[in-house]
N, C-alpha and C positions, 0 to 999 in steps of 0.2 A: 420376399427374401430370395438371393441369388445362392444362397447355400453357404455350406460351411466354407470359409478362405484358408486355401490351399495350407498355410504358416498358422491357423487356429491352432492352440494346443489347450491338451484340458488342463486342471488343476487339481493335485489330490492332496489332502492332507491325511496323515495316517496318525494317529494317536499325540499330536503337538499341542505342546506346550510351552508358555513363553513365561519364566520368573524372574525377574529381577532381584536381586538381592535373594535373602536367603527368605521372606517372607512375603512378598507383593507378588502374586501370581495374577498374569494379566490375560493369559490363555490357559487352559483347564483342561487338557489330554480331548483335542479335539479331532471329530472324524469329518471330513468333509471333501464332494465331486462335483467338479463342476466342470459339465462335457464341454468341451470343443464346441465355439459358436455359441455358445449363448450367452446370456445377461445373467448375471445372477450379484442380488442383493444384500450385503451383511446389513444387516436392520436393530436397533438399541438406543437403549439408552446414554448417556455420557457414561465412558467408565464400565461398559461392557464387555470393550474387547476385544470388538471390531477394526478399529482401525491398525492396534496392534496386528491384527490377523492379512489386514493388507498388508502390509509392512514387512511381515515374512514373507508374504510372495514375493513383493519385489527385492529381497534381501537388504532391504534398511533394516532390517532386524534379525538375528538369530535366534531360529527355534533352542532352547530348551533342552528339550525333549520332543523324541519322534522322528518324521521324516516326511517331506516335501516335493511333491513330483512336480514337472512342469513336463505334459508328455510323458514318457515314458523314462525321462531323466530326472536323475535325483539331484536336487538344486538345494537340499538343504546346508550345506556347508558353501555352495558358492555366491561369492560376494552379489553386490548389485551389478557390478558391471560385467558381471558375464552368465547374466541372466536376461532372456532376448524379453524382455516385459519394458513398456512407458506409462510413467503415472503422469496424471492431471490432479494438479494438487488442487486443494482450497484456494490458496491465496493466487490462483493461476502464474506465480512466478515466471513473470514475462521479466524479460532486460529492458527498462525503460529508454538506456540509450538505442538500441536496436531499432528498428523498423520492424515492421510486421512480415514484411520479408525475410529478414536478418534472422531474427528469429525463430521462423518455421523451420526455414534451412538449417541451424544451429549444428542440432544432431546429427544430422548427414553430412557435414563436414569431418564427421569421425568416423565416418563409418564408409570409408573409399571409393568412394561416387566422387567424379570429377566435376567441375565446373556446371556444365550442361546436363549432366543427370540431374545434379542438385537444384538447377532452377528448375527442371522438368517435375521433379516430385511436388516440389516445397508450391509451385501455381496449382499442382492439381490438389494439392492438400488445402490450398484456400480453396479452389472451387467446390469441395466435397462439404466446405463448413459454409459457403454462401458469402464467402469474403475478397469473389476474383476481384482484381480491381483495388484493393485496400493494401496492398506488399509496399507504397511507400510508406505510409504514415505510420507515428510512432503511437506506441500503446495508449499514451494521453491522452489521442484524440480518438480515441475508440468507445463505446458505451462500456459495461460491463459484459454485459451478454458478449459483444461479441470482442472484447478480451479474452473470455471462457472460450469463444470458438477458436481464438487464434493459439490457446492451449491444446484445443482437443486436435486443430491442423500438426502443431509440433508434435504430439505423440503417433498423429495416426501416418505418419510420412515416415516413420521410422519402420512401418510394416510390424509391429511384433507380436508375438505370439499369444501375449496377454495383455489385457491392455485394463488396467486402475485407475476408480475415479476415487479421490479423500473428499467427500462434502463437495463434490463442483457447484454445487447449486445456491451457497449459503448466503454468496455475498449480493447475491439479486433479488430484487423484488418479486411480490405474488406472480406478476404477470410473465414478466422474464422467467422466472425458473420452470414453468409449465412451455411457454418454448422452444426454452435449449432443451429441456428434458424431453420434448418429443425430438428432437432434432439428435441429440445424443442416440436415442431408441432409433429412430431412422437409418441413421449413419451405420447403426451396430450390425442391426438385420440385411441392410444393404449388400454391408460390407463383408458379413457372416464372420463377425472378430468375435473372439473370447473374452467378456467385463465383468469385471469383477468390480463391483459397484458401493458405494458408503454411504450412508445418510441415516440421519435418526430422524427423516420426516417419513411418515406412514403413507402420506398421498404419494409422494413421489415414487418411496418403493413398489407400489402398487401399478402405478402406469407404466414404467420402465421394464418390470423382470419378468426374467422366465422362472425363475425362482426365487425367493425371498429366504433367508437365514435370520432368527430372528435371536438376537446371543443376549444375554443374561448371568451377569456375574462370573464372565468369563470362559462362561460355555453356550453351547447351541440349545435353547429353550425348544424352537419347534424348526423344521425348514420344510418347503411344498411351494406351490404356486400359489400367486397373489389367491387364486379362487378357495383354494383347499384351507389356505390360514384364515382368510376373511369370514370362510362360512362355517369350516371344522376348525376353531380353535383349540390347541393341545388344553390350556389351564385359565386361568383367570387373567392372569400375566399377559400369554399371547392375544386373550379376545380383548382386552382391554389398550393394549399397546397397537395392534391390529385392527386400525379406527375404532370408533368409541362402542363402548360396548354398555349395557344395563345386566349389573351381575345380581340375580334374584335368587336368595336361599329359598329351596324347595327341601322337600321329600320324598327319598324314591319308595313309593307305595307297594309297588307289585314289578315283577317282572314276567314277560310271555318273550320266550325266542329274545330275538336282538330287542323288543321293543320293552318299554319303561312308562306307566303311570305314575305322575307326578302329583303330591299335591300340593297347591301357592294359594295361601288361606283356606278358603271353602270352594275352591275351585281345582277340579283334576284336567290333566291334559296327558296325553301318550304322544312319545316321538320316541326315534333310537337311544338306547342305553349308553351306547359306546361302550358297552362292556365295565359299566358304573354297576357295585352294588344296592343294594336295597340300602336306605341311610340315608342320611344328610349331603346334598349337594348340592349346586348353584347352573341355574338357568342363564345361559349368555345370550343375551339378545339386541340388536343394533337396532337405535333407532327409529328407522324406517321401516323394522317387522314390527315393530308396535302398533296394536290398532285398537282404538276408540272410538265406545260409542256412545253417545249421551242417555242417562237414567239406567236403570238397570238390567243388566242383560246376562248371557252365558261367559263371566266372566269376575276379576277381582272389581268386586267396588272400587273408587277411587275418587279423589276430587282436583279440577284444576287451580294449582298454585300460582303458574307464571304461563302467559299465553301470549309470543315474539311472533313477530311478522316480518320477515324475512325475503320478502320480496316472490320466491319461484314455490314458497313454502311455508307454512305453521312450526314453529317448534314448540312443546310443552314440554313444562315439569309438573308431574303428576304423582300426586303423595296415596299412598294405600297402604293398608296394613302391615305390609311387609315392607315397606321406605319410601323413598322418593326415585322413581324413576323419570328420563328424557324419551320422548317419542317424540316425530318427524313426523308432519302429515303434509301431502300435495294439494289439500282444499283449503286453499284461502277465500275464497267465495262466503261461506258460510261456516268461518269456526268459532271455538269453545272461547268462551270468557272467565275471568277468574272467578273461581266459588263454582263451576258448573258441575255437577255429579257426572261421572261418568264411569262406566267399564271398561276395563284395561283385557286382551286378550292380544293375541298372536298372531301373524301369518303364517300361512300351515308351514313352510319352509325355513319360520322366521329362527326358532330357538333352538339352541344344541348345551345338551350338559356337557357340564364339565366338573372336576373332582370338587371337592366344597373345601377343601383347603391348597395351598400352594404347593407347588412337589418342588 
């Protein structure tokens, strides 16, 4: 990364709220910073919240309630158009009669760059998206992917301060969306822009952000970095929504300092409390910290139900006393068959509690 760009600004939200009507509240008195230069992800479900919450940044929509910085200025009552931010929508909203050129250049036609500035930008905004060479043809004859680029050139030729993506990714395929999404992450840290980013895909929030916000019924469930959500999940909610998660009711036995004895059947295990009382609460476990071992060992009984081959990997569903959990194993060589008794235990790093009900 080249560092923060000179026009980065951060983003603060201070206790906003977005209701419609006297009764549909679509933002819930939220707090939220997102420094200068970095990526950062609203992450949900449909009906969350998030895209509302882009929405006020770029003034397509008015807070409510609260107050909206961009920088050190307060943008809450200013319209879109004089709020220095460019969004790249979903539907990449390209002019079909335009050219790819036509297009890039659009916005800079408004914004008092003459003739020669604006071809000067509008070429290097194709070369930054991998599109030199492509300014005659019209969006038609473009794939998808890099339609999506010819969006992200129009926004990022504008220079501005904050730069929003709604779902860029949705309308491509598996393969496509993991390339522009490295190529969008590229571009950002390159460029050292401020993104403010949209998707209810987990994968993709994950590779992309400096931080993840992950909202829930209209407010911020948990926010931290892809590592901190994926391995410390706040609730059942985030470990569950936060790649797939195995939520197993335990109970907390004892407590020593930060640490916690669990028991899951006739088997105890100690890891961090997080500050969990003694009581009923649930083990979040991904996965790939699942570990199995055939006949009986230091761990819960269990037997195989369903036993996938997968090509780089094993996947089981494995039933024990306590239900049916999924574990991920990397030996395909020699795995389990259905009916095969087995021991279900943990990677030492693998499980983190979390409260035994929803907060």
């Amino acid at each position: 990364m080249t560092g923060i760009n000179a026009k980065a600004a951060s983003v603060r939200f201070e206790n906003v709220s977005k209701v419609y009507g006297t009764k549909v509240t679509a933002v819930d008195n939220i707090n939220l910073e997102v420094k200068a230069g970095t990526l950062v992800t609203l992450l949900g479900p449909s009906g969350c919240g998030k895209t509302t919450t882009l929405r006020m940044i770029a003034g397509l929509e008015m807070a409510t309630r609260g107050r909206i910085f961009i920088g050190d200025k307060d943008v809450t009552k200013l319209p879109a158009t004089d709020r220095d931010v460019s969004m790249v929508f979903q539907s990449y909203a390209l002019f079909p009669h335009m050219t790819v050129m036509e297009n890039v250049s659009y916005g800079l036609k408004f914004s008092g760059f003459d003739k020669a500035e604006t071809k000067e930008k509008a070429l290097a905004g194709l070369g930054l998206v991998g599109l030199t060479g492509y300014g005659a043809r019209l969006p038609s004859e473009l794939s998808g992917g890099q339609q999506q680029r010819v969006a992200v050139a129009r926004a990022l030729v504008l220079e501005p301060q904050v730069l929003l993506f709604d779902e860029p990714l949705s309308n491509l395929d598996a393969k496509l969306r993991r390339q522009v999404r490295e190529e969008i992450r590229e571009i950002q840290q390159t460029l050292g822009l401020t993104v403010v980013y949209v998707t209810h895909d987990q994968e993709e929030a994950l590779a992309v952000s400096d931080e993840i916000v992950v909202m829930r019924n209209a407010a911020i469930a948990q926010k931290g970095t892809p590592r901190e959500l994926y391995e410390a999940p706040a609730d059942a909610f985030v470990a569950d929504f936060i790649g797939e998660a195995n939520l197993i009711p335990v109970e907390i036995t004892a407590l020593d300092g930060d640490m916690a004895t669990v028991r899951i059947a006739d088997y105890t295990h100690r890891l961090p409390s997080r500050g969990l009382p003694q009581g009923p609460a649930k083990l979040a476990v991904r996965p790939s910290r699942m570990r199995l071992v055939a006949g009986q060992g230091d761990g819960v009984a269990a037997v195989i139900d369903k036993a996938t081959y997968v090509g780089s990997r094993m996947e089981y569903t494995v039933t024990a006393a306590f239900g049916t959990v999924f574990a991920v194993l990397d030996d395909v060589a020699t795995p389990f068959t259905v009916g095969d008794a087995v021991t279900i235990s943990f990677a030492a790093s693998g499980p983190v509690l979390i409260p035994a009900q929803a907060s």
